[in-house]
C-alpha positions as CSV (number, residue, x, y, z in Angstrom):
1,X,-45.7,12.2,-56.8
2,X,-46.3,8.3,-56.9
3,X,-43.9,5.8,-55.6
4,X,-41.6,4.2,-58.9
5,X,-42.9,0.4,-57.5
6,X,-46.6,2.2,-58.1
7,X,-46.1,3.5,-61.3
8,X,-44.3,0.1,-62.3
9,X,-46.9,-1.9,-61.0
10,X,-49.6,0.3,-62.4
11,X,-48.1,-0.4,-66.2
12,X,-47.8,-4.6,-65.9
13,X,-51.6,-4.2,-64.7
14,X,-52.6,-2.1,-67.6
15,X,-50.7,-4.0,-70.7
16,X,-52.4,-7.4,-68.8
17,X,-55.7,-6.0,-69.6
18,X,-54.5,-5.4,-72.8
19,X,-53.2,-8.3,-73.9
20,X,-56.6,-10.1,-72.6
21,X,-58.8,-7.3,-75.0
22,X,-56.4,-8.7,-77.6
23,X,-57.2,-12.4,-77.3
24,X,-60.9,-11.6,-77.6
25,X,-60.9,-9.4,-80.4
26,X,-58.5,-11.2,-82.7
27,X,-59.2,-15.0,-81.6
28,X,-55.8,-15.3,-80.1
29,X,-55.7,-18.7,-77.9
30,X,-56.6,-17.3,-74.4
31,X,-54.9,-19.4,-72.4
32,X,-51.8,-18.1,-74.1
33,X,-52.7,-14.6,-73.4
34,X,-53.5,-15.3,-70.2
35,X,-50.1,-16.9,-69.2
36,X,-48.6,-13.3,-70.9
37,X,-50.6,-11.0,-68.6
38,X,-49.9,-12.9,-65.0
39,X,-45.8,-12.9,-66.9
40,X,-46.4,-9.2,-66.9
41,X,-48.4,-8.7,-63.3
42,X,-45.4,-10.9,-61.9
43,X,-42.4,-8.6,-63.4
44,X,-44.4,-5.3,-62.5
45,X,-45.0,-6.9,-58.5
46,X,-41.0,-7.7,-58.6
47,X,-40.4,-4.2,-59.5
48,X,-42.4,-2.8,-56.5
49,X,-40.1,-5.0,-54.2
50,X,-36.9,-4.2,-55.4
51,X,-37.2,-0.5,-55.4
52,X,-36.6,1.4,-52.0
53,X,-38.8,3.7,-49.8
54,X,-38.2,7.2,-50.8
55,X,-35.9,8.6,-47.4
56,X,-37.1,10.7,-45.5
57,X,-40.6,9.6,-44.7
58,X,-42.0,9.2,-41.4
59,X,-38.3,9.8,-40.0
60,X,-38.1,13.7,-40.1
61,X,-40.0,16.6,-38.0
62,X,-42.4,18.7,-40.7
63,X,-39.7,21.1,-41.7
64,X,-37.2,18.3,-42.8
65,X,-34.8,18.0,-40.1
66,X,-33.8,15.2,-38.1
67,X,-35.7,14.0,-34.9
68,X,-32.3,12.8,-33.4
69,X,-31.1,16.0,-33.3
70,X,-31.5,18.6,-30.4
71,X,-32.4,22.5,-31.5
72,X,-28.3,23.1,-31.5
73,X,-28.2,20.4,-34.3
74,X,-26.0,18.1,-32.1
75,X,-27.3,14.2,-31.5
76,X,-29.4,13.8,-27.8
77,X,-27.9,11.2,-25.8
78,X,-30.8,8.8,-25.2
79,X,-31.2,7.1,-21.9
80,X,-33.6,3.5,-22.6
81,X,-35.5,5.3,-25.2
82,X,-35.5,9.2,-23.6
83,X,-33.5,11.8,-23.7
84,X,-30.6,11.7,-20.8
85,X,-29.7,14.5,-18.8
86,X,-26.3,15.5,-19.4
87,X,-24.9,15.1,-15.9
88,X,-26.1,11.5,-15.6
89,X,-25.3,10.4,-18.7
90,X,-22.7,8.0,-18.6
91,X,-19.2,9.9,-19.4
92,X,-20.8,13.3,-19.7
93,X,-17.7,15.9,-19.4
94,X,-17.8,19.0,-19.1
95,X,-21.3,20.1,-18.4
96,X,-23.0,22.4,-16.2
97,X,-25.9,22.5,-14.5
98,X,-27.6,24.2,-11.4
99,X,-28.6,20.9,-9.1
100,X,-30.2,20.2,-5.2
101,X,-27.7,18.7,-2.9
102,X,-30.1,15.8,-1.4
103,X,-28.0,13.6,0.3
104,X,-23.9,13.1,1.9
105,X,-22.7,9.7,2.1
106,X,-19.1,10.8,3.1
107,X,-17.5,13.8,3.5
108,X,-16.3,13.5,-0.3
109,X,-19.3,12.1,-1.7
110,X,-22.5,14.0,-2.6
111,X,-25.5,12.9,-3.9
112,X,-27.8,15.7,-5.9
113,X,-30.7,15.8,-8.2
114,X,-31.5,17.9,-11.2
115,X,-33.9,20.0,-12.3
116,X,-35.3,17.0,-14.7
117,X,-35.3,14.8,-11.5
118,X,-32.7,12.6,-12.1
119,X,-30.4,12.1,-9.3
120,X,-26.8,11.0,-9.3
121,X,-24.2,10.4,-6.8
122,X,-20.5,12.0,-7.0
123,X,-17.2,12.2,-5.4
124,X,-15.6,15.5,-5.4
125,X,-13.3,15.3,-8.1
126,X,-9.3,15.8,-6.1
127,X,-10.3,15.4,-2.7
128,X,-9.9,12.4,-0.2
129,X,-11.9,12.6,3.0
130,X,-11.5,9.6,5.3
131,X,-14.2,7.5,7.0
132,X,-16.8,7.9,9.1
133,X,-14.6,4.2,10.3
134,X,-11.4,5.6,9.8
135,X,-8.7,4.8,7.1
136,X,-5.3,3.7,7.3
137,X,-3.0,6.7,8.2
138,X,-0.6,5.7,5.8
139,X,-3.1,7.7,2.9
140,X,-2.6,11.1,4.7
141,X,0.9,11.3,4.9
142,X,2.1,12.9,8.1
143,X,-0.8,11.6,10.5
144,X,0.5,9.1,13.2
145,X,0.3,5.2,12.2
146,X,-1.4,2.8,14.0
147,X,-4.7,2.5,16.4
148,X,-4.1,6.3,17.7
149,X,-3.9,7.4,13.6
150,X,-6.7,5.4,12.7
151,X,-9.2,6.9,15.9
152,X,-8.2,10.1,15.1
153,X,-9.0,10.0,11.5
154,X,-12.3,8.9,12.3
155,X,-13.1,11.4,14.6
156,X,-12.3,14.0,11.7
157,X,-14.2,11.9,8.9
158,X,-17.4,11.8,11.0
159,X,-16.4,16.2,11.4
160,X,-16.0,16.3,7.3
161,X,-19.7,14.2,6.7
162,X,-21.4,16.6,9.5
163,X,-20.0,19.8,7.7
164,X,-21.0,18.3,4.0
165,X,-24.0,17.7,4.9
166,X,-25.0,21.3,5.8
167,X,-24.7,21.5,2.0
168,X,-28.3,19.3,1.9
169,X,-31.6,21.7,0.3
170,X,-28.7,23.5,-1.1
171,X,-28.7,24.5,-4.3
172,X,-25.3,23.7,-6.2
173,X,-23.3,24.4,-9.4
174,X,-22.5,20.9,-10.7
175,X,-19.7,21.1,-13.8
176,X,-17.0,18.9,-15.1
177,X,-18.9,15.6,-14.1
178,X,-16.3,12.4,-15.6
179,X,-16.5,8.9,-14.9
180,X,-13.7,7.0,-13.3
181,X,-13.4,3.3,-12.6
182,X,-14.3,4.0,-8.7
183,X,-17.2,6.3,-9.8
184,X,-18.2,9.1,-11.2
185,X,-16.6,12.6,-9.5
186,X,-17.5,16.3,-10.1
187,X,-16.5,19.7,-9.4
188,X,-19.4,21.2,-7.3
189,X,-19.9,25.5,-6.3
190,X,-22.0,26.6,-3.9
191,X,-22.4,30.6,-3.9
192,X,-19.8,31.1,-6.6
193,X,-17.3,29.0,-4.0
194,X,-15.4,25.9,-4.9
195,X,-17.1,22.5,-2.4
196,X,-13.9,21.0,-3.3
197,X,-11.5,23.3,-2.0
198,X,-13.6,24.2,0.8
199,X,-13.6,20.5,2.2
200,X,-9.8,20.7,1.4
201,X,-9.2,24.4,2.7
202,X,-10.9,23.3,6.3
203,X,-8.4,20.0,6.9
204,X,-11.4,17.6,5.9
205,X,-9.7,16.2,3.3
206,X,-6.6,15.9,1.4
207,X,-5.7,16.8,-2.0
208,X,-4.9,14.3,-4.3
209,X,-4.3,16.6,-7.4
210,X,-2.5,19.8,-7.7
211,X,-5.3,21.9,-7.9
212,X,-6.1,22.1,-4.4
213,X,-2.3,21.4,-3.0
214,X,-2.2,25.1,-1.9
215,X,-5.1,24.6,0.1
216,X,-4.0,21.4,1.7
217,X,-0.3,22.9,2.5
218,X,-2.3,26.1,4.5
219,X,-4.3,23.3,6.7
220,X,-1.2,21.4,7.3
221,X,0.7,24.8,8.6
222,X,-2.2,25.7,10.7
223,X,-2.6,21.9,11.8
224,X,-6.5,21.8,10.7
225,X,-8.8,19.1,11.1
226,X,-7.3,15.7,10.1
227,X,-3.9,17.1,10.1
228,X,-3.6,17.8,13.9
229,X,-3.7,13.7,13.7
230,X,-0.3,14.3,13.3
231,X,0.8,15.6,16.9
232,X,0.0,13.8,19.7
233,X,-1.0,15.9,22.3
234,X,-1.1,15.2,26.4
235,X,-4.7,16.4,27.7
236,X,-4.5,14.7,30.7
237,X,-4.6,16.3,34.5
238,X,-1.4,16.9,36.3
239,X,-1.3,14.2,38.6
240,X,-0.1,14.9,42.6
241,X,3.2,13.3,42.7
242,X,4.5,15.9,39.5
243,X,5.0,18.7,42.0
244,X,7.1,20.5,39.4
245,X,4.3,20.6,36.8
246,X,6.8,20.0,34.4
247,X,5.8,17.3,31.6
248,X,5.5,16.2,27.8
249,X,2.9,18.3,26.3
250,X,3.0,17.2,22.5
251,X,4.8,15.1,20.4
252,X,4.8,15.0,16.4
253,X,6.7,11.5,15.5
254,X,5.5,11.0,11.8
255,X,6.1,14.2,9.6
256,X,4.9,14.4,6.0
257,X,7.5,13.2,3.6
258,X,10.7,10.2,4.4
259,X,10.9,10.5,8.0
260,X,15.3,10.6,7.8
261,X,14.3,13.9,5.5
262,X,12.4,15.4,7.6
263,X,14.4,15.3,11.3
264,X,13.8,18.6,12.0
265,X,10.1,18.7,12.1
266,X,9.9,15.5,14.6
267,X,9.4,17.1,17.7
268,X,8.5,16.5,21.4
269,X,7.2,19.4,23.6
270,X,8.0,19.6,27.1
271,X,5.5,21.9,29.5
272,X,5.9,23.7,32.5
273,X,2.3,23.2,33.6
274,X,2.9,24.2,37.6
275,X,3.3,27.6,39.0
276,X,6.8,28.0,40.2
277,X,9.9,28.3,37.6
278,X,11.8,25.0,37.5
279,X,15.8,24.5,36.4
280,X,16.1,21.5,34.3
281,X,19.6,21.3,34.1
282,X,20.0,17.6,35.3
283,X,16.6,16.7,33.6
284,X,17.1,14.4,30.1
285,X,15.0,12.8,27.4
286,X,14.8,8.8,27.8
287,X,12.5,5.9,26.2
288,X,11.7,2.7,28.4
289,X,14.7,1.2,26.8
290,X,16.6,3.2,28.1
291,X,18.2,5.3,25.6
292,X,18.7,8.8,26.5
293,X,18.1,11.1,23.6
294,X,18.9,15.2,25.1
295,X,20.2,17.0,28.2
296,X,19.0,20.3,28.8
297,X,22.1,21.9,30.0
298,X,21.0,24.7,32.4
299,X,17.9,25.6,30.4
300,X,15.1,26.6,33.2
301,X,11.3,26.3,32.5
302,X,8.8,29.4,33.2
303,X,5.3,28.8,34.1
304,X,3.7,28.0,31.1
305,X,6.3,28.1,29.1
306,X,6.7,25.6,26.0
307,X,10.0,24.2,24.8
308,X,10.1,22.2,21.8
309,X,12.7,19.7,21.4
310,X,13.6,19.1,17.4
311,X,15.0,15.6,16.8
312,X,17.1,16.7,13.3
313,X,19.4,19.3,13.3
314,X,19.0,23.2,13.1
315,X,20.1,26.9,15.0
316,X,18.4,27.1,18.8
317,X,16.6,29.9,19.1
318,X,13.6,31.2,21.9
319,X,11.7,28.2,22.5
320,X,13.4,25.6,19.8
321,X,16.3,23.4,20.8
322,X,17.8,20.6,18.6
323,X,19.0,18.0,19.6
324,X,21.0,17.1,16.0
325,X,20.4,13.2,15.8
326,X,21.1,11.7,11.9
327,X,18.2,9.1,11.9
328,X,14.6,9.0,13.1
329,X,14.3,8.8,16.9
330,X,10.5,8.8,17.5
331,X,8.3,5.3,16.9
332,X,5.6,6.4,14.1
333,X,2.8,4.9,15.8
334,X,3.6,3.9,19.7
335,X,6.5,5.4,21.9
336,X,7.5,6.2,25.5
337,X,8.7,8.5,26.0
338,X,10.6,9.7,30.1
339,X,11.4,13.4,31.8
340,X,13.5,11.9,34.1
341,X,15.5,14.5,37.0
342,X,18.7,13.5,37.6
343,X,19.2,14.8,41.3
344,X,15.4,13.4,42.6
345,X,15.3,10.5,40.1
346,X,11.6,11.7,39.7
347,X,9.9,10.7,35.8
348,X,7.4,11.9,34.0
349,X,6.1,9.9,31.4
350,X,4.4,10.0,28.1
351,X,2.9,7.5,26.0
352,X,1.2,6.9,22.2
C-alpha cells in the first residue's frame, strides 16, 4: 500500500497536467494555468510533509515485535549502546549468575567476572573484615583499644585476605547484587555454601546485619580469629627470679557491650606455670598505682592450674572467683597490672 503523502502528491501532479492540457485546448491564458498547476503541486508537496511515517517501519524485528525487548518481553538494560549484564548493571537486584572469582582486595571484597566477560568488584553484602592496616578497635566491639587492638586486628585482616583469596579460579554463585553509596555488595556461594557466613563463621569478620549474628556470636564464644583481639594473653618465658612460676596468663579488659554491664566477663587469669604447688594466701591483685583490687584468701595454685579472677560479681565455683567490684576496674587499652606476695614482697608483673 502507498504512503497517504504519495498518493496526495501523486493527485496535485496529475490535475497540474490537466489544467495545462486545458489551456492548450481551449485557449485559456497559460500563464494563468500555469500559476494554477504549481498552486496545486505546492498543496499536494505540503501534504506529504504534514502526514507522518506509518509506525512501525525499520523499528521492529520481521515478526512485529519490538527490538528493545529481550525473548521474555521485558526491556534490555543497555550499557553505552549494548546490552548490560545483569550483575554489572548499575542497581541490578536480585540476579543470579554463576561467575569466576579473579581477584581479593580485602577479606570482604571480591572481584569476579562473568561468563559475558564483564568484571565487577563487590563487598560481601553484612560482613566487615578489617584491614590488611588495621582498623580502629572501636568497630569490633569487644577487641582491646589502642596500638595492641589495632596490631592485632591487622594481623587477622591480613589472615581473612589470605583465606578469601583461596576463593580465586573459583567458580562462584553471585545473587542479590545492590548498590550502596560505598559500593556495590553481593551475596556470593561457593559449593552450595554461603562466602558470607563463612568469612563470618571463621572470626574474619563481623556481622553487621542479623543474618549472620548467629555466626558471629559462635566465633565470639569460641574466641576465633579477630575476636581473640579481645584477651590479652602473656606468651612470654618464665623469667629466673619467678621461682614460684606463678604469673598473669591472660587478661580480657574490654568486653562486648557498656563495660559497667558487662563486669562479670572482665577478667584477669593468673597461672601457675612452675612445678611445685604454691599457697597464695598473702598474694593480692595491684596496679602501679597502687590500688589493690583481690586477696586470695588461702586459695593455693596447682601446677598448671588456671584461676580466673572476674572483676563484676557472680557465685565462685572450680576455677572462677569474683571479686564483686560495681564499676569497671581494667584500662580498655593499657594496664598494669602486679602479683605481689605479701610475706617475700616478690611481684609479678603484667602489662598491655
Amino acid at each position: 500500500m502507498l504512503p497517504l503523502a504519495g498518493v496526495a502528491f501523486g493527485i496535485a501532479l496529475l490535475l497540474g497536467t490537466g489544467a495545462y492540457a486545458v489551456a492548450r485546448v481551449d485557449a485559456v491564458d497559460g500563464r494563468r494555468a500555469l500559476v494554477g498547476g504549481v498552486a496545486l503541486l505546492a498543496v499536494g508537496g505540503a501534504l506529504a510533509v504534514a502526514v507522518p511515517a506509518a509506525p512501525g517501519a525499520g523499528a521492529g524485528t520481521a515478526d512485529g515485535t519490538d527490538a528493545s525487548a529481550n525473548a521474555s518481553g521485558d526491556p534490555l538494560t543497555t550499557v553505552e549502546g549494548r546490552t548490560a549484564d545483569p550483575l554489572t548493571a548499575t542497581g541490578s537486584v536480585n540476579a543470579t549468575a554463576t561467575a569466576t572469582v579473579v581477584a581479593a582486595a580485602s577479606g570482604d571484597r571480591i572481584t569476579y567476572r562473568t561468563a559475558s566477560g564483564s568484571r565487577r568488584t563487590v563487598r560481601l553484602a553484612g560482613v566487615d573484615a578489617p584491614g590488611v592496616g588495621g582498623d580502629a578497635p572501636e568497630r569490633f566491639d569487644g577487641v582491646v583499644t589502642g596500638s595492641r587492638g589495632r596490631t592485632c586486628l591487622a594481623d587477622h585482616g591480613r589472615r581473612a585476605l589470605v583465606s578469601l583469596r583461596t576463593l580465586v579460579g573459583e567458580s562462584v554463585t553471585v545473587e542479590a547484587v545492590t548498590d550502596r553509596p560505598a559500593g556495590p555488595v553481593a551475596v556470593l556461594h561457593a559449593d552450595g555454601r554461603s562466602i558470607n557466613r563463612r568469612v563470618v563463621e571463621r572470626g574474619h569478620g563481623r556481622a553487621t546485619d542479623d543474618r549472620y549474628a548467629d555466626a558471629e556470636e559462635a566465633a565470639r564464644s569460641a574466641k576465633r580469629g579477630l575476636w581473640s583481639c579481645g584477651v590479652v594473653t602473656n606468651d612470654r618465658p618464665l623469667r629466673g627470679p619467678n621461682a614460684t612460676g606463678v604469673r598473669i596468663a591472660a587478661v580480657r579488659p574490654n568486653p562486648p557491650g557498656d563495660d559497667a554491664d558487662s563486669l562479670a566477663e572482665e577478667y584477669v587469669v593468673v597461672e601457675n606455670a612452675g612445678r611445685t604447688t604454691v599457697d597464695l594466701s598473702d598474694w593480692h591483685l595491684a596496679d602501679d598505682d597502687g590500688n589493690r583490687y583481690f586477696f586470695f584468701d588461702g586459695r593455693e595454685l596447682r601446677p598448671g592450674e588456671r584461676l580466673v579472677l572476674h572483676v563484676g560479681a557472680g557465685r565462685n565455683r572450680e576455677g572462677h572467683l569474683y571479686w564483686d567490684a560495681t564499676t569497671p576496674v581494667l584500662d580498655n587499652d593499657h594496664e598494669s597490672l602486679r602479683l605481689v606476695d605479701g610475706d617475700t614482697d616478690r611481684v609479678v608483673k603484667f602489662s598491655y
